[in-house]
C-alpha positions in Angstrom: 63.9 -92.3 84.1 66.5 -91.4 86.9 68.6 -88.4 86.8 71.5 -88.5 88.7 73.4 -84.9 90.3 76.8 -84.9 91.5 78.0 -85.0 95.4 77.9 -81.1 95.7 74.5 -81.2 94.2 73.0 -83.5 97.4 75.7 -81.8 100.1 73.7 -79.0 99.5 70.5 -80.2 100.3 71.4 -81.9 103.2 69.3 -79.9 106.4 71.3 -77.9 108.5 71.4 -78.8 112.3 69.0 -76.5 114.7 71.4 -73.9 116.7 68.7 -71.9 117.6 67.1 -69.0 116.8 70.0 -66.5 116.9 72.8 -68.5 115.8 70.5 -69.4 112.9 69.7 -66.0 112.1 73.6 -65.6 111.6 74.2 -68.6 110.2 71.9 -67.2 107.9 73.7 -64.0 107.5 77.1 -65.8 106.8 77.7 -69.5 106.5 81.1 -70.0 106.6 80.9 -73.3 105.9 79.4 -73.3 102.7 80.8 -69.4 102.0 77.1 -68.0 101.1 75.6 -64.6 102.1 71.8 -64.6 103.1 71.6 -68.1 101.8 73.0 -67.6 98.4 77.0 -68.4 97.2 78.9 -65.3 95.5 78.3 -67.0 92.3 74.6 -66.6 92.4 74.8 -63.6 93.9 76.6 -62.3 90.6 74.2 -63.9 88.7 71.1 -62.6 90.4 72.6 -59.0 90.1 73.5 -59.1 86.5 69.8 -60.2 86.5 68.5 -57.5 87.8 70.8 -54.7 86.5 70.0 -55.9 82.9 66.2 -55.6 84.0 66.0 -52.4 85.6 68.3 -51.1 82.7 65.8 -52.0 79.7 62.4 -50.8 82.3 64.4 -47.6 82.9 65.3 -47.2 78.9 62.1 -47.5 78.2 60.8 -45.0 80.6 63.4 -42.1 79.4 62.0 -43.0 75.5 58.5 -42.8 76.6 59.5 -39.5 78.3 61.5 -37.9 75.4 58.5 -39.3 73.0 55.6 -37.6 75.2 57.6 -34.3 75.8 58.7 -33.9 72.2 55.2 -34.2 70.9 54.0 -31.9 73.4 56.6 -29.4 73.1 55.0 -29.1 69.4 51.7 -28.8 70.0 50.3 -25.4 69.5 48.6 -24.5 72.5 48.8 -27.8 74.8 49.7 -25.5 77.7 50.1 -21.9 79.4 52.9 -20.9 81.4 52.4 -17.6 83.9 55.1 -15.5 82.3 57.9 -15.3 85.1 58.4 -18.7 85.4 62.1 -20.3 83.8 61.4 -23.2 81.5 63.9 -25.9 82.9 65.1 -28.9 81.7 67.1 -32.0 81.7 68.2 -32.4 77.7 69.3 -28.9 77.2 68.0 -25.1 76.2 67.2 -27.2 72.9 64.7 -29.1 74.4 62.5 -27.2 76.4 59.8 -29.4 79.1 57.4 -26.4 78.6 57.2 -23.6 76.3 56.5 -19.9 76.5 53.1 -19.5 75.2 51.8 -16.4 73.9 47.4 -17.5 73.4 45.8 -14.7 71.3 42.2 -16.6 72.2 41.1 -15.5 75.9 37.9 -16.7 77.1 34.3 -15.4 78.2 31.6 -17.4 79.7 28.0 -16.9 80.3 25.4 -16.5 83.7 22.8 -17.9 84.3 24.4 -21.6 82.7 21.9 -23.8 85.0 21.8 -27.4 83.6 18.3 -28.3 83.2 17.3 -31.7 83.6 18.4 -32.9 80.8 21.5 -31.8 81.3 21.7 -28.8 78.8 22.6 -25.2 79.5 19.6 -23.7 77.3 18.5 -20.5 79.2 15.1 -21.7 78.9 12.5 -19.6 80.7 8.8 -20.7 81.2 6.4 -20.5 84.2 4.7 -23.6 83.3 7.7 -25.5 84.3 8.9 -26.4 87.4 12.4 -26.9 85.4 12.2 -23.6 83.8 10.7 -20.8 86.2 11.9 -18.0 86.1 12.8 -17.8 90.4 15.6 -20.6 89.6 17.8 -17.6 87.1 17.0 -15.2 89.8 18.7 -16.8 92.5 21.6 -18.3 89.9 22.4 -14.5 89.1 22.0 -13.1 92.6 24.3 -15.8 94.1 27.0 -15.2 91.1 27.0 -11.5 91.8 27.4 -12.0 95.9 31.1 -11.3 95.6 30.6 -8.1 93.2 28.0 -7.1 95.9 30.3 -7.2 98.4 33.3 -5.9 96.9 31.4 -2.5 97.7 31.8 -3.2 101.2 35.9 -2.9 101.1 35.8 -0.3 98.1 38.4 1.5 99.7 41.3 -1.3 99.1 40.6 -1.0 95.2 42.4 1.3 93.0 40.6 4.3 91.3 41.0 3.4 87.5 40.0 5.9 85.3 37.1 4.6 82.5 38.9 3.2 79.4 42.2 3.8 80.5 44.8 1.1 81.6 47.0 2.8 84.2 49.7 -0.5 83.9 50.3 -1.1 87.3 51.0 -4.8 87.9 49.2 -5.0 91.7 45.9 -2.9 91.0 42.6 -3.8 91.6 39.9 -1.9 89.7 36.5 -1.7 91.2 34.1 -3.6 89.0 30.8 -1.6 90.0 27.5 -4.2 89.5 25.3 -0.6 89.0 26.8 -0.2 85.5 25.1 -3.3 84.7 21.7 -1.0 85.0 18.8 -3.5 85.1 20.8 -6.5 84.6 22.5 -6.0 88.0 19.3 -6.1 89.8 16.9 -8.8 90.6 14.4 -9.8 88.8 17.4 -9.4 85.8 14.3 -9.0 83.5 13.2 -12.7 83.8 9.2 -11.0 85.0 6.8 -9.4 82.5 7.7 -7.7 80.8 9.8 -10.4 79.9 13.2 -8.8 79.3 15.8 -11.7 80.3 19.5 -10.4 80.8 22.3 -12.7 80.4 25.8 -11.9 81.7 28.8 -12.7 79.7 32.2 -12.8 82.3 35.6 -12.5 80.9 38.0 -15.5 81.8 40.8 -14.7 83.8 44.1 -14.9 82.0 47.4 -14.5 83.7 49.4 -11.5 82.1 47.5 -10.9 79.3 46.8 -7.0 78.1 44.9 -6.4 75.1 45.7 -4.1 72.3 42.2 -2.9 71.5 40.7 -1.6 68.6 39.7 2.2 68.5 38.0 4.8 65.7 41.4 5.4 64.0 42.1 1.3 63.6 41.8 -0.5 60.2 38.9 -2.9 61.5 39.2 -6.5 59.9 36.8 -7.2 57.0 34.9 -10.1 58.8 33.8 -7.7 62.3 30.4 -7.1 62.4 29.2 -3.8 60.4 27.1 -3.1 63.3 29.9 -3.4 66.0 32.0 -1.3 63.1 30.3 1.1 63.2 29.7 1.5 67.0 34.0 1.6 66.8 34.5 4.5 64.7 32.2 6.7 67.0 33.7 5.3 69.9 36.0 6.9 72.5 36.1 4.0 74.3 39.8 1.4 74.7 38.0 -2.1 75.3 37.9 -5.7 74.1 34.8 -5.1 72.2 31.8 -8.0 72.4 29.5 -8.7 69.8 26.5 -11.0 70.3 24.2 -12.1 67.3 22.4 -15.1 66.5 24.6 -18.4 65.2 22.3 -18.3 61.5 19.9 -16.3 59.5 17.2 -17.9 60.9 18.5 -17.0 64.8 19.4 -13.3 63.7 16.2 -13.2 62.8 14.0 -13.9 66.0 16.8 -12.6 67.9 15.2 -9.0 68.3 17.5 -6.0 69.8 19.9 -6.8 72.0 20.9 -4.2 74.6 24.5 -4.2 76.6 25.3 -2.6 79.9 27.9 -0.9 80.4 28.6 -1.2 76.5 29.0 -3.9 74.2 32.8 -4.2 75.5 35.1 -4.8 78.4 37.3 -1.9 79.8 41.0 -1.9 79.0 41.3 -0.6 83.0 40.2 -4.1 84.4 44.0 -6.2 82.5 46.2 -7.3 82.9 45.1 -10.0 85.9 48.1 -11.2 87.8 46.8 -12.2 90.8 46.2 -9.4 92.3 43.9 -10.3 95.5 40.4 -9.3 95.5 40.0 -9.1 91.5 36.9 -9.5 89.9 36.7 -9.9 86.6 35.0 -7.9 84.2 31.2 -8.2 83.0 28.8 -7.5 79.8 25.2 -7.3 80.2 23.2 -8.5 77.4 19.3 -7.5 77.8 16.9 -9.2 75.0 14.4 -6.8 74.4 12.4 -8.7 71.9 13.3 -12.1 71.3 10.6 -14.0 69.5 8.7 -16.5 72.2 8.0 -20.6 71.7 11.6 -20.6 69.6 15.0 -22.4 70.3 17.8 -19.2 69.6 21.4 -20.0 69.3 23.6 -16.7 70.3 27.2 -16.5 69.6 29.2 -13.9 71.2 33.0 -13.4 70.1 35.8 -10.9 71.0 37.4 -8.4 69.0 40.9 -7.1 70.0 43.9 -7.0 68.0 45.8 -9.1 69.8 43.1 -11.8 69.5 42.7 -14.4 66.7 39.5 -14.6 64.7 40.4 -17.8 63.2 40.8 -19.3 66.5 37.9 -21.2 68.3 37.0 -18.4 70.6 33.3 -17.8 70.5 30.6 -18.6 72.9 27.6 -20.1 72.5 24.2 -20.6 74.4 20.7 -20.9 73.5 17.7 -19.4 75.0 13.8 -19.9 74.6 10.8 -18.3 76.1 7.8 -20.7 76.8 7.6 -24.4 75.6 10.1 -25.2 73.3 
């Protein structure tokens, strides 16, 4: 079958003659002759635009709905950010439509020392001199090389601020001096990890930007579910701190747990919040020293917080597990 085009159709595929480079660089510019611009007519060059403006209007629609979607259901989540206070929220849609939101968490964090992943990649404090793994040297040297910067904070003690035990003195740019000798044996090697076998674990309060606890004290209705041991520690204590409280996960753990002693005290000091930057800040530390914990068993501990301005039903507990000998 033949198909036959009309005399424009073949006019325009007849070769143009050679002028040479240049002149055929601007014929390609502009041909006069045949009224096209970079080798296409006004027509097609109406058509290719319309093209693309059509295109590039549907990808673009589809990128402000994807936007609008993903910050909508963000701006609705419950915690799915923090925002250092000081900083303006902005956006494009309006004050209606906020791109972050002014978070107030009531779950800071704490974490634990010595977290050492074994070789099977778990952070059980497991401590046996039988084991290459497990002796006690490696927690030694984890602890002494965590508390390098505390050691030499006490070489520039004279840029911290004097902060009075217990006592927040609200000033935005302090620095108070966390002193490691309040940790009493937990702040010096061996950290309890030789016979007697005493092994002390440090719990370290997470930095949060701006936040100051309201703390509970002797005269405070203490919630229901607190610890009666921690409770009563509170009501004959003078003492304005986020209070810690470390126990085993179930009966089983409370049980071959043993007596668990904290250095300074089973808290963190009121004087050391609220972080905001300020340069040379260390944060706070807890001891815990296991006296007695039962040998050749696998312990859960939890520790958890207890401030007023910090929610119980939120996931804020830590947890860690530590044996003695061959598990």
């Amino acid at each position: 079958m033949v198909i036959l085009h009309d005399d424009e159709y073949y006019r325009n595929r007849v070769p143009e003659p050679d002028l040479g480079a240049l002149r055929n660089f601007r014929r390609f510019v502009w041909n006069p002759d045949r009224r096209q611009l970079l080798g296409r007519s006004g027509k097609e060059w109406a058509l290719l635009g319309l093209f693309y403006f059509c295109f590039f209007t549907v990808l673009g629609s589809l990128f402000v709905l994807q936007m609008w979607i993903s910050i909508d259901y963000a701006s609705k989540l419950e915690r799915p950010f923090f925002l250092y206070s000081g900083l303006t929220p902005r956006s494009y849609f309006g004050s209606n439509f906020p791109l972050f939101r002014q978070l107030n968490f009531d779950s800071p964090g704490i974490a634990f020392k010595p977290n050492i992943l074994l070789a099977k990649k778990s952070p059980i404090i497991w401590v046996d001199n039988s084991s290459a793994n497990a002796r006690p040297k490696r927690y030694v040297e984890a602890l002494s090389d965590f508390l390098q910067e505390y050691n030499k904070s006490k070489e520039k003690y004279n840029t911290f601020t004097e902060c009075n035990d217990g006592i927040s003195i609200g000033s935005s740019t302090r620095t108070c001096f966390f002193d490691i000798e309040t940790l009493g044996v937990c702040g010096q090697p061996p950290y309890g990890y030789t016979d007697p076998l005493q092994p002390c674990v440090l719990i370290k309060f997470n930095k949060r930007f701006n936040w100051v606890p309201i703390p509970y004290n002797k005269s405070s209705h203490l919630p229901e579910n607190m610890p009666h041991a921690l409770q009563k520690i509170i009501q004959f204590s003078n003492k304005f701190q986020i209070w810690l409280w470390c126990d085993g996960v179930n009966n089983v753990d409370k049980e071959h747990i043993g007596e668990i002693e904290y250095f300074p005290s089973p808290g963190f000091s009121v004087q050391y919040f609220p972080f905001v930057g300020q340069p040379d800040y260390l944060a706070p530390l807890v001891a815990l020293r296991f006296k007695n914990i039962s040998s050749f068993r696998l312990i859960t501990v939890e520790c958890s917080l207890w401030a007023l301005n910090i929610n119980k039903n939120a996931q804020n507990a830590l947890d860690f597990q530590i044996i003695l000998g061959e598990p």
